[in-house]
Structure formats: C-alpha cells, structure tokens
N, C-alpha and C positions, 0 to 999 in steps of 0.2 A: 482433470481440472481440480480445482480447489474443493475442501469442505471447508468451510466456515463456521464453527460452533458459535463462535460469536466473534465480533469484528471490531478491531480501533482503529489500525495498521500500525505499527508499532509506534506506539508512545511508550503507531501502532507500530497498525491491520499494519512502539513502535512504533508496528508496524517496523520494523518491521525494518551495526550495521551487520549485516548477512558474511560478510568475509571472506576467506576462501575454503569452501567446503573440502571434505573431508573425501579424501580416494578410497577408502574402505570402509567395508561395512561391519558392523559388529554382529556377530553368530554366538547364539545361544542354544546349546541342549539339555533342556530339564532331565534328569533323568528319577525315573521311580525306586523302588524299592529294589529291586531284582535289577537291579542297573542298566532298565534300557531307556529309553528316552522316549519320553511320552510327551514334551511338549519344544518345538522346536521355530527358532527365530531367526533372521537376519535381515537387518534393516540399517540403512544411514540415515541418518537424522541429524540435522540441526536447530537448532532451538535458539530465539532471540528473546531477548526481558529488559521491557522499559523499565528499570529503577531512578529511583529521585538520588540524588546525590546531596553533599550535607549543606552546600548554598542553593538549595531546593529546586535547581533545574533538574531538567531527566536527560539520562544517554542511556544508548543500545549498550547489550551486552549478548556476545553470540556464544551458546556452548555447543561448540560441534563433540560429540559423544565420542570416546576413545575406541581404538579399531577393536581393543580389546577390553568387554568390562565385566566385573564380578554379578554372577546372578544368586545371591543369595538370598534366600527369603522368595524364589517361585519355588512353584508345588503344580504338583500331575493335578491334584482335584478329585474329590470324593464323588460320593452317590450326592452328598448332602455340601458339598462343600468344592466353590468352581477353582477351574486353573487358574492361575495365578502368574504372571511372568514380571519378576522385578528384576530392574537393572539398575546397578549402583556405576553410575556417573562420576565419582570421584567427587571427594570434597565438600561431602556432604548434599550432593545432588544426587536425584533417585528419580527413576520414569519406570513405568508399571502401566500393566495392560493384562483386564480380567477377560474370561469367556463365558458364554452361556449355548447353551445348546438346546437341540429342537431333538425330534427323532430320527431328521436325516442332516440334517446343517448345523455349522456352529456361525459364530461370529465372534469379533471383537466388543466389548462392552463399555468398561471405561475407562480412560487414560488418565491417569495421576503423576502427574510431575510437582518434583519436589526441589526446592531449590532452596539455599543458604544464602542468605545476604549478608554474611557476613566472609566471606570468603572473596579477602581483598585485591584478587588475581582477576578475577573475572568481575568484579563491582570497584573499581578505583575509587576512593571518594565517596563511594555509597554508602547512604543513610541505613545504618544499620536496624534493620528490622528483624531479625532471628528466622526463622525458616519460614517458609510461605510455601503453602500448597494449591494448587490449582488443579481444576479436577473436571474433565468433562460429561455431564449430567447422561451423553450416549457419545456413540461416533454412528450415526446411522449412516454414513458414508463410506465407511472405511471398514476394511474386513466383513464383508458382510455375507451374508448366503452362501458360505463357503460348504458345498457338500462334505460329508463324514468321510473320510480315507483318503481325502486330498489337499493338496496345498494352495495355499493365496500366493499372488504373484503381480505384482505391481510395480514399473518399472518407470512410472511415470508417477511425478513430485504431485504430491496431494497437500495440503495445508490445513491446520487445525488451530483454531483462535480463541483463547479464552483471557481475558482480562486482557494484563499487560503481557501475554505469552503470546508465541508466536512459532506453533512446529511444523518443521516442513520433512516430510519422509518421502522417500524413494529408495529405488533397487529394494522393494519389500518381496524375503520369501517367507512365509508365516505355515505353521501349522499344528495344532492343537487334537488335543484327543488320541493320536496316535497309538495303535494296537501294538501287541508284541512289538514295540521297538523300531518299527519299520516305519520309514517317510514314506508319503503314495507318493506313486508315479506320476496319477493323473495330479491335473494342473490346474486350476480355478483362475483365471485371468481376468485384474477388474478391466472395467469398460474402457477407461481411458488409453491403456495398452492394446485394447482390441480394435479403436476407433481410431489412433494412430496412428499412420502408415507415413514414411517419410518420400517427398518426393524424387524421382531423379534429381540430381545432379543437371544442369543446365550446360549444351556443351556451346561455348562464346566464341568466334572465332575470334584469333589476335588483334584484324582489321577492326572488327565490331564494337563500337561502343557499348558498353555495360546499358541496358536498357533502367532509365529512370523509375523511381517508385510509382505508382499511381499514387494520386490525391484524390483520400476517400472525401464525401461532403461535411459540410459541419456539421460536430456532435450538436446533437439535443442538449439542450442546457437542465441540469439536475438540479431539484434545492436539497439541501441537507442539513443537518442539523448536529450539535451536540449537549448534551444535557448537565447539568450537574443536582441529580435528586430529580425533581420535577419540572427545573428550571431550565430552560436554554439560555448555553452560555455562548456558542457560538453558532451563526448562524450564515446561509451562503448558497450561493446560486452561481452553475457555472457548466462552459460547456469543455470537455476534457477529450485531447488526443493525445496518445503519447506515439512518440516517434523515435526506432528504437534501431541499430544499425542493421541488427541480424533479424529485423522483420523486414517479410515483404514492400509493407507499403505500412504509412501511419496507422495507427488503429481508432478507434473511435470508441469509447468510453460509454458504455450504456447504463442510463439512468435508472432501467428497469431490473437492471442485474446488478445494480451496486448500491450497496449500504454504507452506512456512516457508523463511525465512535470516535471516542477521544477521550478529552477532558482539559479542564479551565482549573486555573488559580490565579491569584492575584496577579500577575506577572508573564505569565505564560501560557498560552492554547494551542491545542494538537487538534486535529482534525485527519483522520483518517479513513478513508473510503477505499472498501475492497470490491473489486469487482470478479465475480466468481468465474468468469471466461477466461481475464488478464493476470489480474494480482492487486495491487495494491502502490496507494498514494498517499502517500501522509504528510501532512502541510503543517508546519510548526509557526506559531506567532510568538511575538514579544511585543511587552510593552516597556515603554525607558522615555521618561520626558514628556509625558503626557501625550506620545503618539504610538501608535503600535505598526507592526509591518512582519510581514512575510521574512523570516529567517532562513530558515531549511525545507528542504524538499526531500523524501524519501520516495524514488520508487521500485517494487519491487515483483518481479515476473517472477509467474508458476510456472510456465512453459516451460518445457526443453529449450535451451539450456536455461537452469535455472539460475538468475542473476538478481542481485538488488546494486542499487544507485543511490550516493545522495550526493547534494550539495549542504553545507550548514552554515555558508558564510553570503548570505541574501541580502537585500535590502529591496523587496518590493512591497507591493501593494500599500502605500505608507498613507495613512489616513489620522485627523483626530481622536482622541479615547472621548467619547461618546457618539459618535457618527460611523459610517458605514464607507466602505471602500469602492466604487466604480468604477468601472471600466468598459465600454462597447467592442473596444479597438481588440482582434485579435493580439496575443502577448507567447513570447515563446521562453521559456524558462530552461536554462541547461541546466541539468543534473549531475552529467558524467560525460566519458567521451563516448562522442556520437548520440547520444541523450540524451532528449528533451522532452519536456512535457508545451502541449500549446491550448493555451487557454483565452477561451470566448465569453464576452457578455458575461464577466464575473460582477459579480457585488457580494460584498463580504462584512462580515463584522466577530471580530472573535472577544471581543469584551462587551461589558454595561446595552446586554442585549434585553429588552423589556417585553415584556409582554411575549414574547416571540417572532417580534418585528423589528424590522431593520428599524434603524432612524436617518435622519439627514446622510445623504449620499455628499461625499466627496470626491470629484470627478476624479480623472486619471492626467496626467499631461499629455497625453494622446487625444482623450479627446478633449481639450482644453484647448490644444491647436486647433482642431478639427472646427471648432466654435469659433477659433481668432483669427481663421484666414477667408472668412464670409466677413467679419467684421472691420479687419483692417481692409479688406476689398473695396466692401462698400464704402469706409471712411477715404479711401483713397479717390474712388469716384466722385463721391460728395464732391470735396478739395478740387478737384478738377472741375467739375458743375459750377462751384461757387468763384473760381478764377476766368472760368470761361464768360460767366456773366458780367465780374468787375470787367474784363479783358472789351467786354461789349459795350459795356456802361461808356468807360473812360474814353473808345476811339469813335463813340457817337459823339461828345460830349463833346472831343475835340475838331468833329467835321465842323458842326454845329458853331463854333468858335470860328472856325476860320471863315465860313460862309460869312458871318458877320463883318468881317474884317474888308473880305472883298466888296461888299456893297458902301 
C-alpha cells in the first residue's frame, strides 16, 4: 500500500497525469574500489510535478526514469561516511537514496529528487523557477529492516508524497552493504508482497451471466480541509466511492484513513485527499465570473494494476464566490472509461472561506426539485380545493335561483 510522506494529490496526492508507465526497470551497480560492487538497485519509478505555468494555472508533469541511467556521484560508504546511490534522470533531474545501518539491518533513509523547471520537454509553458529539490525528512516505510547479506524486494507500487511531488515505485530489488562483491541470495520481502495473494481466475460458463458488482453501503461523510499559512482556504464535507472497472465492487472511501492537501490562489483551488488503502483524489476549482465550480477530477490507484484517471473539462458543483456549494442528492462524476467517482452529502466551498466556516449554502438542482415537487403538488391541490369550492359555491347559488323561480 501507499507510504505518504506527506499528501496533496497532485496539484496533488497533483496528485497526482500518470501516463503510461514505463516496462523496464532501471539497474544500478555501485562498484568500490577493487571493482566489485558494493551497492546494488533496480527499481521503476515514476514520478509526477504539479508546476504553475506562466498564465499561473498548474498542470501535471510525468517523469517516467529511463530503462537506462547514469550513476554518478553514488559511493560504497565509509566507516564514517553512508552509501550513497544517485541516479541522473537526464536533463538535469536527479533521485538519490542514502542508507544507514544497525549491527544487523540497514534501511533506506532519504530520498532527494531533483528536478529542473526549466527543461521545456517535460514543463511546456512552465514558470521557470531553476531547480527545485524536494527531500523526504525519512521513508520509514520503505526499505526498511532489511537484514545485513540480503536483498529488498518489493513487487507491489508503494507511493511517496512530498509537496507538489508525487513517486510511485515498484518492481523494487535493492541492496546495500554488500561484501566481497557478492548479491545475497536470501530475500527480504516487504509486507505488501507477502500479504498479496491473487485470486483464481473465476471460471463463467458461456450460458451465465457475468455476476453483478455488489453495492457496498454509503461512505461516511469526511470534512476536510486545505490551508494557505494558517488560513483555510478551502473547505468540504463529503462522502466518497469510487467505482472502478477492474474492481470487484465500488469502494468506499474511509475518512479515518484519508487526509487532505492542496493549495488556493486567486483563481484557482486544488484539494486532494489520499487514502492510504486506495490512492488518491484531487478536485480542482476555478473561479471566472464571480462563480467558481468543479473543473477537473484526478483519480489515482496504488493497487495492482497501477492506473491514474482524469477528467479536466467539468463543469460542476457551481455556486456564488462567497457562499458554499450543497448538495444531499447522491452525484456520479465520470473521470475516465468505466470511471467514476460517487459522491454524497457534499457541501464545499474553495474560495473567501472565514473563519474556517462554510457560509450561505447554495442548494444543488437536485435538490432544488426535490423541494419544488412537494411545492407545486401542494400548489396543485390548493387550485383544486379552491375550484372545487367556487364549483360548490356557484351550483348552490344556482339551485337556490331556480327554487325561486318555481314558487
């Protein structure tokens, strides 16, 4: 499953587009002094970067690492001085991964990606900022407890999130410290490959209809938040399932395993919630006209097989800019084929958020009907009550008339 160093989805958590990954891995062997090889890698990796572009929107940028890349500048490690494994990504991007060690285990420690914004192949348009480094503080998730004379192995996509970065690895075989030369045999497998197991194969006869998904119950409704400094800039309440071709049944979005990030400007708000089970959901807002609304949707799975989805051509949740968005009415939102997200009991607001409180709710057209077909009902019945009584009035009025007549 995921590690999450920290989470936006790509603006995230990006967030977060993905593209099509990369069929090879990249293999590295440090070698020491005496030319054998003391520190040894091979991993695939993709890596995504919300950059701002020069009319100040943000887009994805995916760098899938080349099958083949230069390691210069890693090192075996002294008594006093750790391994080192840098990998030069081309074009002025760089990812790096140090070690530290115990008396029987080592681990991975920190991961440094380095990227170039000015490198107009991968940032179209982008605001040129000169190199940016992002640097995660540990990876206590990743590489970790790996006994001395044997290898890591992780075959299942892990994820790592810092700012606007966003790396997803797999097919990891890692191993560090290496004696005389020689890779161990034995194997270190993290937990999520050992906890893994894929099911049979289902066998359908031709006559049989394909058995429907089950429909889990409705998610719990999450609040979330995103900040800019100490301020909430966007804020939101909502219950989240996504429904995905190649899953069993919809999933249910847990509010106790998913966190929030993003970020607000004048113009624009990202909201991204990762959930450390699933992956990742990132909601993009605009404002234009003194209304703002639901743009784009990003979602993105950690699971086998590892996919991301977006849509960026929306036009929902459309509310005033100082007021809040409503809605009760379940809403399904398509992202890609066969791809939806469904969403419950939302109220949102991604601009002129105070205090840390919604403000005036503006209903949704769902329930706006939902309110006008009690209302024209009753107004219907009314109209009927008040004809039925002129209807009584007038052919009393007229017995009463002709009784006269006869006497």
């Amino acid at each position: 499953m995921a590690a999450c160093v920290r989470t936006f989805l790509l603006p995230i958590c990006l967030l977060l587009l993905f593209g099509v990954l990369q069929s090879k891995a990249w293999e590295v062997a440090v070698k020491d002094k005496a030319n054998k090889t003391c520190l040894y890698a091979s991993i695939m990796l993709n890596i995504t970067i919300q950059y701002e572009t020069n009319n100040g929107s943000f887009n994805n940028a995916t760098l899938a690492s080349p099958s083949e890349v230069k390691h210069n500048g890693s090192r075996c490690g002294t008594a006093t001085l750790a391994p080192l494994l840098f990998v030069d990504l081309g074009r002025g991007h760089t990812w790096s991964l140090n070690f530290t060690r115990s008396n029987s285990s080592y681990e991975g420690n920190v991961i440094t990606f380095t990227y170039n914004t000015t490198d107009a192949e991968l940032f179209p348009d982008g605001k040129p900022n000169g190199t940016v480094i992002t640097e995660t503080p540990a990876v206590p998730q990743l590489f970790t407890s790996i006994p001395l004379k044997t290898k890591y192995k992780c075959n299942h996509p892990d994820l790592i999130q810092v700012d606007n970065v966003v790396q997803i690895y797999w097919n990891v075989i890692l191993q560090a410290y290496i004696e005389n030369g020689t890779i161990g045999e034995n194997v270190t497998e993290c937990d999520a490959d050992l906890s893994t197991t894929a099911p049979p194969a289902p066998t359908i006869p031709a006559s049989t209809p394909a058995p429907t998904k089950p429909t889990p119950s409705k998610p719990s409704a999450g609040t979330y938040s995103v900040k800019t400094g100490n301020e909430t800039c966007l804020l939101a309440t909502m219950g989240l399932q996504l429904n995905v071709s190649q899953m069993r049944s919809p999933v249910n979005i847990n509010p106790n395993t998913t966190s929030s990030s993003g970020h607000c400007d004048n113009h624009t708000a990202t909201m991204v919630l990762n959930d450390s089970n699933t992956g990742a959901i990132e909601f993009g807002f605009v404002l234009a006209n003194g209304h703002f609304h639901l743009e784009n949707v990003t979602i993105t799975l950690i699971d086998q097989p590892f996919e991301s989805f977006a849509n960026n051509n929306l036009s929902y949740w459309d509310a005033t800019l100082g007021s809040s968005y409503m809605c009760l009415k379940q809403q399904t939102i398509g992202v890609g084929t066969n791809v939806s997200v469904n969403v419950f009991d939302v109220r949102v607001q991604p601009f002129q958020v105070k205090n840390g409180i919604f403000s005036t709710a503006e209903d949704c057209h769902a329930d706006k009907d939902n309110f006008l077909v009690p209302i024209v009902v009753g107004a219907v019945l009314g109209v009927l009550v008040v004809i039925i009584i002129v209807a009584y009035v007038i052919g009393h009025k007229r017995r009463n008339a002709a009784g006269y007549e006869h006497f």
